[in-house]
C-alpha positions as CSV (number, residue, x, y, z in Angstrom):
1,X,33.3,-11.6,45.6
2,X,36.0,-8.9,43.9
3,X,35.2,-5.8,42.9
4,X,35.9,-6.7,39.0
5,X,33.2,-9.6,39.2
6,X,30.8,-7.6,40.7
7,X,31.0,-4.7,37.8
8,X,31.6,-7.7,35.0
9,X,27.9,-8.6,36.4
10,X,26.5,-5.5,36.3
11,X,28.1,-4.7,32.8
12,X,26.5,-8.8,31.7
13,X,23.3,-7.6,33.1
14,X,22.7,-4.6,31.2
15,X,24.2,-6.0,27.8
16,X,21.3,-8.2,28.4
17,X,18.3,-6.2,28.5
18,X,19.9,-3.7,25.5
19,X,19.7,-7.1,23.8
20,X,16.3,-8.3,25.1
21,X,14.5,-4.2,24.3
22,X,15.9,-4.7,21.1
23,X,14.7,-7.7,20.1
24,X,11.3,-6.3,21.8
25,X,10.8,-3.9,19.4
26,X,11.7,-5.9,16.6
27,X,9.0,-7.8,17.6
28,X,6.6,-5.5,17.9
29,X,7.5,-4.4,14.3
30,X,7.1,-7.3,12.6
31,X,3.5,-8.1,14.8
32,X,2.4,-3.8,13.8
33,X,3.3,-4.3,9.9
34,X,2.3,-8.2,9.4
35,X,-0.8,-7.9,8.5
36,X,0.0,-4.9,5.9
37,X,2.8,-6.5,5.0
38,X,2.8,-10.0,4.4
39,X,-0.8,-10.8,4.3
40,X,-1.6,-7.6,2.0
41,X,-4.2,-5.9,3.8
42,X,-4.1,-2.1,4.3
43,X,-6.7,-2.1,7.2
44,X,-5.3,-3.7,9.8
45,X,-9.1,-4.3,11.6
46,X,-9.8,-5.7,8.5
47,X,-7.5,-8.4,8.8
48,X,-8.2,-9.0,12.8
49,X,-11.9,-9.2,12.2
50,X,-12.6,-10.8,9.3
51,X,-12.9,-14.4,8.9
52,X,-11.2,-16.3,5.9
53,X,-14.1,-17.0,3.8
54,X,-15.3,-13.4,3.8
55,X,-14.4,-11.8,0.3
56,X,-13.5,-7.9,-0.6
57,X,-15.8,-6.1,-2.7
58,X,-13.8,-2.9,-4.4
59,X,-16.0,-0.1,-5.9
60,X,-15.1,3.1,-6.9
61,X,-17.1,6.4,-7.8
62,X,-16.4,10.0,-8.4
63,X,-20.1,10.8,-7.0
64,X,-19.1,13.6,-4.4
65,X,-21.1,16.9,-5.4
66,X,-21.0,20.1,-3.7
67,X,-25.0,20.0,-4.0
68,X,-25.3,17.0,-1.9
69,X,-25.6,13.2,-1.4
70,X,-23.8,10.2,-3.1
71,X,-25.2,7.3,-3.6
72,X,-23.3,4.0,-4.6
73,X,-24.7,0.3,-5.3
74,X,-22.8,-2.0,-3.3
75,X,-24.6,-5.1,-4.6
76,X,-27.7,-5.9,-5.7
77,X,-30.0,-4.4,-2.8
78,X,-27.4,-2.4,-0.7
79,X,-26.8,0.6,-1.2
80,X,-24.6,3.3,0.8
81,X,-25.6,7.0,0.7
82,X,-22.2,9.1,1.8
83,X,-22.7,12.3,3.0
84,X,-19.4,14.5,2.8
85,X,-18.4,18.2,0.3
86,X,-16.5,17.5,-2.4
87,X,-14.1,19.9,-1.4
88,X,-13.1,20.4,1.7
89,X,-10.4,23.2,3.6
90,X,-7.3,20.9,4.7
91,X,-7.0,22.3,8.1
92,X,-10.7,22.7,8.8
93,X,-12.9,19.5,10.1
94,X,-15.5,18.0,8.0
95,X,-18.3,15.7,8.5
96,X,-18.6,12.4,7.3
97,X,-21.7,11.0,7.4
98,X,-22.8,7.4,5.6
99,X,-26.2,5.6,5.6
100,X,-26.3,2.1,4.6
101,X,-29.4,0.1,3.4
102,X,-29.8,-3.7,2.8
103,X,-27.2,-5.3,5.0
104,X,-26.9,-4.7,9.2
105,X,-23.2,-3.5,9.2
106,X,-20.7,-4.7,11.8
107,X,-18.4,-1.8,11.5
108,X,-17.7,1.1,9.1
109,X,-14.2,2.9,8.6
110,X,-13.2,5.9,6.6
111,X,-9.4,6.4,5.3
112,X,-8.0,9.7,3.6
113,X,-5.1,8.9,1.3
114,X,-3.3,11.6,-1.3
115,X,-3.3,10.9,-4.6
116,X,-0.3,12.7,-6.0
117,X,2.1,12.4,-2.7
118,X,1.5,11.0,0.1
119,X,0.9,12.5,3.2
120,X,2.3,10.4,5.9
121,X,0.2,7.3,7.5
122,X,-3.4,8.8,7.7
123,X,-4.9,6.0,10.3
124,X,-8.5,5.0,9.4
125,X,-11.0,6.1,11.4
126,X,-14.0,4.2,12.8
127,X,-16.9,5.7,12.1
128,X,-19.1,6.0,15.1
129,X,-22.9,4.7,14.8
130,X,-25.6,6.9,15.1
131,X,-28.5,3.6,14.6
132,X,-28.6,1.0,13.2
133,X,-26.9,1.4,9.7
134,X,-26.6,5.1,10.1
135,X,-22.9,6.0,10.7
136,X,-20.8,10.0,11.2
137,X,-17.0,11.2,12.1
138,X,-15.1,14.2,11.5
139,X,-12.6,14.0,8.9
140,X,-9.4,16.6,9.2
141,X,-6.5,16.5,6.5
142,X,-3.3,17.8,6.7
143,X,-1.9,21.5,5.4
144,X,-0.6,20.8,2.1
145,X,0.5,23.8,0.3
146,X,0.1,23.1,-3.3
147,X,-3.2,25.0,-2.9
148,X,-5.5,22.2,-3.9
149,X,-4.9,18.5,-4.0
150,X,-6.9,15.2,-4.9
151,X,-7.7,12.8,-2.3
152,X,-9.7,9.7,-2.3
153,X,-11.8,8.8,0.9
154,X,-11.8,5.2,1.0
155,X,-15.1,3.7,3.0
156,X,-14.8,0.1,4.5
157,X,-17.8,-1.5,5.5
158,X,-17.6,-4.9,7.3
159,X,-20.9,-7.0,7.5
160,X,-20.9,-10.8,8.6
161,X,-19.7,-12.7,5.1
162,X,-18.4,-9.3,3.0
163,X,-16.3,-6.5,3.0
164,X,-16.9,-3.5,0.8
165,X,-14.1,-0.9,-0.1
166,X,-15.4,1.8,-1.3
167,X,-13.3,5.0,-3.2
168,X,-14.5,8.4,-3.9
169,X,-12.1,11.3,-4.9
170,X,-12.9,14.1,-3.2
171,X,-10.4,17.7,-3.1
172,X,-8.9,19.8,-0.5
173,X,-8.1,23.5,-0.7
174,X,-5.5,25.1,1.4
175,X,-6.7,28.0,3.3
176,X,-4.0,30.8,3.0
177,X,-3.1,32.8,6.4
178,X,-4.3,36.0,6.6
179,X,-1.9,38.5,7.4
180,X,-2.7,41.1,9.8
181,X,-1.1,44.4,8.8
């Protein structure tokens, strides 16, 4: 074996796996963004865990209060009490807390989306369960530097035959930096 055939197979080999990573992460593209995509669903659990003949309910409601609670009918007896300020700092944490009554929910997830701009991909968080129907996180947002800006939380809630979307508008105020002089 020359020299030349040996450095021809070497040069083969690695053409090869640029080609084969490539197509790798083409693949894992399409697979990330098909369910966004082409089947048109945001939440990407949504679409894994859901079964065909579950149907979307969409609700919206500007209930948020700095006073307190906000309650939203979901459907005739369920109802979901969302505890959360209406406005919140966008570099501070906040608590997210929802109760649910009427249905046993599987799983409960909370999304942050701008309303005038977007922020980037804001990944929705599950919601971690406290009991049975009784469901908290901590929500954080992004610096924005417009000095307040309207968001909308958007609550999915995923019980055995339904899913319910919730949207509430909520605002964020941008805590200036304090200079030390």
């Amino acid at each position: 074996m020359t020299e030349n055939s040996v450095l021809s197979i070497g040069t083969n080999i690695i053409k090869n796996f640029k080609d084969v990573f490539l197509l790798g992460l083409i693949l894992c593209f399409v697979l990330v963004s098909l369910p966004v995509t082409i089947m048109g669903k945001h939440n990407v659990v949504e679409y894994f865990f859901s079964s065909p003949e579950t149907s979307i309910i969409e609700i919206s409601s500007g209930c948020l209060s700095q006073k307190g609670a906000c309650s939203i009918s979901l459907d005739d007896d369920i109802q979901m009490t969302l505890f959360m300020p209406s406005k919140v700092h966008s570099t501070l944490p906040f608590n997210v807390n929802i109760h649910i009554y009427g249905i046993n929910a599987e799983f409960v997830t909370i999304m942050f989306k701008g309303v005038e701009h977007s922020h980037g991909r804001i990944r929705p968080l599950s919601m971690k369960a406290l009991s049975i129907n009784e469901f908290e996180t901590k929500g954080i947002l992004g610096y924005c530097g417009y000095g307040t800006m309207d968001w909308l939380a958007i609550v999915t809630i995923q019980e055995q035959q339904k899913t319910y979307k919730v949207t509430v508008p909520f605002q964020s105020i941008d805590l200036k930096p304090k200079l030390v002089s």
